[in-house]
N, C-alpha and C positions, 0 to 999 in steps of 0.2 A: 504494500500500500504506500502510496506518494505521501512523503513527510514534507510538512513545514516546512522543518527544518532544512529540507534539501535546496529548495528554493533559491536562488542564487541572487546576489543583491543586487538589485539593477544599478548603474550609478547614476542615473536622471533623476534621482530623490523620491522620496516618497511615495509621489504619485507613482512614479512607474514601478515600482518595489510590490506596490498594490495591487496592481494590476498583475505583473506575474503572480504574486502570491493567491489570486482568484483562477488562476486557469488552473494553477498545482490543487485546487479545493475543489474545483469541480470533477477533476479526476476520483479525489478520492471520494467525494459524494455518489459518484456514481458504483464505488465498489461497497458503498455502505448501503446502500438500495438494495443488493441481493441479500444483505441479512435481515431476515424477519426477525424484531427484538420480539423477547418473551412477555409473555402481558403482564402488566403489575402485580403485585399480591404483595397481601400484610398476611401474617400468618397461614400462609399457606389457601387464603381466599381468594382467587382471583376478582381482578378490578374491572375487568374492560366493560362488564355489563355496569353501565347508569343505576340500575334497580337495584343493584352487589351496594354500587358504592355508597347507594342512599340509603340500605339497610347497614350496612358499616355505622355509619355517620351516627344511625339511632342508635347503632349497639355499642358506639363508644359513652353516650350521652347518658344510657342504661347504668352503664359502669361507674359512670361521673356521681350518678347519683345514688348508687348503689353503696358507694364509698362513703359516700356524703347523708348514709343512713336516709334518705329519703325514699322509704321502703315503696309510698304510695306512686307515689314517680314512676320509678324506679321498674315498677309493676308493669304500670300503663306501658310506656317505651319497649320492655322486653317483649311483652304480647304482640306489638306492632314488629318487632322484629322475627317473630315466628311466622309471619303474613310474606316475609320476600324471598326471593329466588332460593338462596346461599341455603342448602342446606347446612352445612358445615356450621354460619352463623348461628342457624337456627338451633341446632342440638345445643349449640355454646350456651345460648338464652336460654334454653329449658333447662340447664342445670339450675342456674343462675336465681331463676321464678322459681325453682322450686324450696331455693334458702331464703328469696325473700317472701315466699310466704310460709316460712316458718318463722321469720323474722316479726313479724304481723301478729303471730297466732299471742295471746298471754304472756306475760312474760314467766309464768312457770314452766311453760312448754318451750321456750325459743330455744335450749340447752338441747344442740344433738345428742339423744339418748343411745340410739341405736346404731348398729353397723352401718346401715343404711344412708342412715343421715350423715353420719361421720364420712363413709364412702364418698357421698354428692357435694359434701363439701371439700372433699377432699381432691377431687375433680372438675369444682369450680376454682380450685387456688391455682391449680396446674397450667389451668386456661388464663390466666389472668400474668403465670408467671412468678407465683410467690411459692416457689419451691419448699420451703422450711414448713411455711402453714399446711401445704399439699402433705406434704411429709407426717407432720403429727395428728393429722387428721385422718389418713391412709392407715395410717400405724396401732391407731385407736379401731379402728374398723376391724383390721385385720385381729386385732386381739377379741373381740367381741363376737366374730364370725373367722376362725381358723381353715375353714372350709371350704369360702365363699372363693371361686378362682375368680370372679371377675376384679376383687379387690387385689388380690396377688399381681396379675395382671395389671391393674394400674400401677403397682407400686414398682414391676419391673420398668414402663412407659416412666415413671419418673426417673428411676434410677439410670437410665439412659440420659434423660433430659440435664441430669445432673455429673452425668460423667463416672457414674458408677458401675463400673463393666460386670464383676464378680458379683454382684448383689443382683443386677437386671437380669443374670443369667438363672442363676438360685431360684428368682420369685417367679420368674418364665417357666423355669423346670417344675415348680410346684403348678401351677396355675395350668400347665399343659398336664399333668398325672392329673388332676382333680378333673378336666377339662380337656382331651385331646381333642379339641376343633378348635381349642387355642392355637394349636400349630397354625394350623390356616390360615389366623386371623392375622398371628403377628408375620407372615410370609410378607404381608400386603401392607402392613402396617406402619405409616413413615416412621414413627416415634421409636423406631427399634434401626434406624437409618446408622445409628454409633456403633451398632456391633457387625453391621455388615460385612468388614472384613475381617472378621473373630471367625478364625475357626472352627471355634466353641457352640456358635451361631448355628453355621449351616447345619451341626452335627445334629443340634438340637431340635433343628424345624425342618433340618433331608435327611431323617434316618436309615430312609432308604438306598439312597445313593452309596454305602459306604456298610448297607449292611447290619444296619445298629435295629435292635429291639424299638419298636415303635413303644 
């Protein structure tokens, strides 16, 4: 590709310096035309549909006020984001509604009790990016429901997200024994994207390739 910098410097001043320096640009504009750039994303959501970006927009606003304890808000917004295109957004929002209308209920009841709760909160932090909160919440879960693979399962998707190769392997191995269609799930699963080149990985989700006990 034609560099700037190749440019040669005219010595007629400026002006002419300008002028070559636009025919060396139209060159390389035209080798920049045959690549198709990749369309925007925030998380892993793509941008190029209008409807994407305008459900984004609600579901940053959702958060805003989600933080900002404005549970009633908060409500309204997420619902409206269940209505656009993005699936992806939308699972995000329905965890979301579903802590703040626990948030809403008495304050005797707002205390996650159960696996469950603790679970959904624990995968609404993950979404959000507050790794430690994701973490004690996951870990509470898992102690209240030992059995549960879907929680296992989350807590290896963190321990990836977090750079923990040997733990994401552990809670994968459990979470596929309690659950082989885990295998499946995590084959396809970006959030397991850290250990793809772990050969501990493939061993664990191609056991057939290599001859291992499913």
């Amino acid at each position: 590709m034609p560099s700037m910098a190749k440019v040669r410097k005219a010595s007629g001043g400026p002006a002419r310096h300008s002028q070559r320096a636009g025919h060396g640009s139209s060159k390389t504009m035209k080798k920049k035309t045959l690549r198709t750039p990749p369309p925007p994303q925030r998380g892993g959501v793509e941008l190029v549909d209008p409807r994407v970006q305008a459900q984004l927009k609600t579901y940053d606003e959702a958060l805003a006020l989600f933080h900002q304890q404005k549970f009633a808000r908060a409500k309204q917004e997420l619902e409206d984001v269940l209505k656009g295109p993005s699936k992806e957004l939308a699972d995000r929002a329905r965890v979301h509604l579903k802590i703040v209308e626990q948030r809403m209920k008495p304050s005797h009841e707002q205390n996650p009790r159960s696996a469950e709760d603790h679970y959904q909160r624990g995968v609404a932090m993950m979404n959000i990016g507050r790794w430690d909160e994701a973490r004690e919440s996951l870990d509470k879960a898992r102690k209240a429901a030992p059995k549960a693979d879907h929680i296992h399962y989350a807590l290896a998707a963190l321990d990836c997200l977090t750079g923990e190769a040997d733990s994401a392997l552990e809670n994968l191995k459990i979470a596929i024994q309690l659950r082989p269609e885990n295998r499946y799930h995590a084959r396809n699963d970006e959030d397991f994207a850290f250990l793809q080149e772990d050969p501990r990985f493939t061993e664990l989700l191609y056991p057939e390739k290599d001859g291992f006990a499913s």
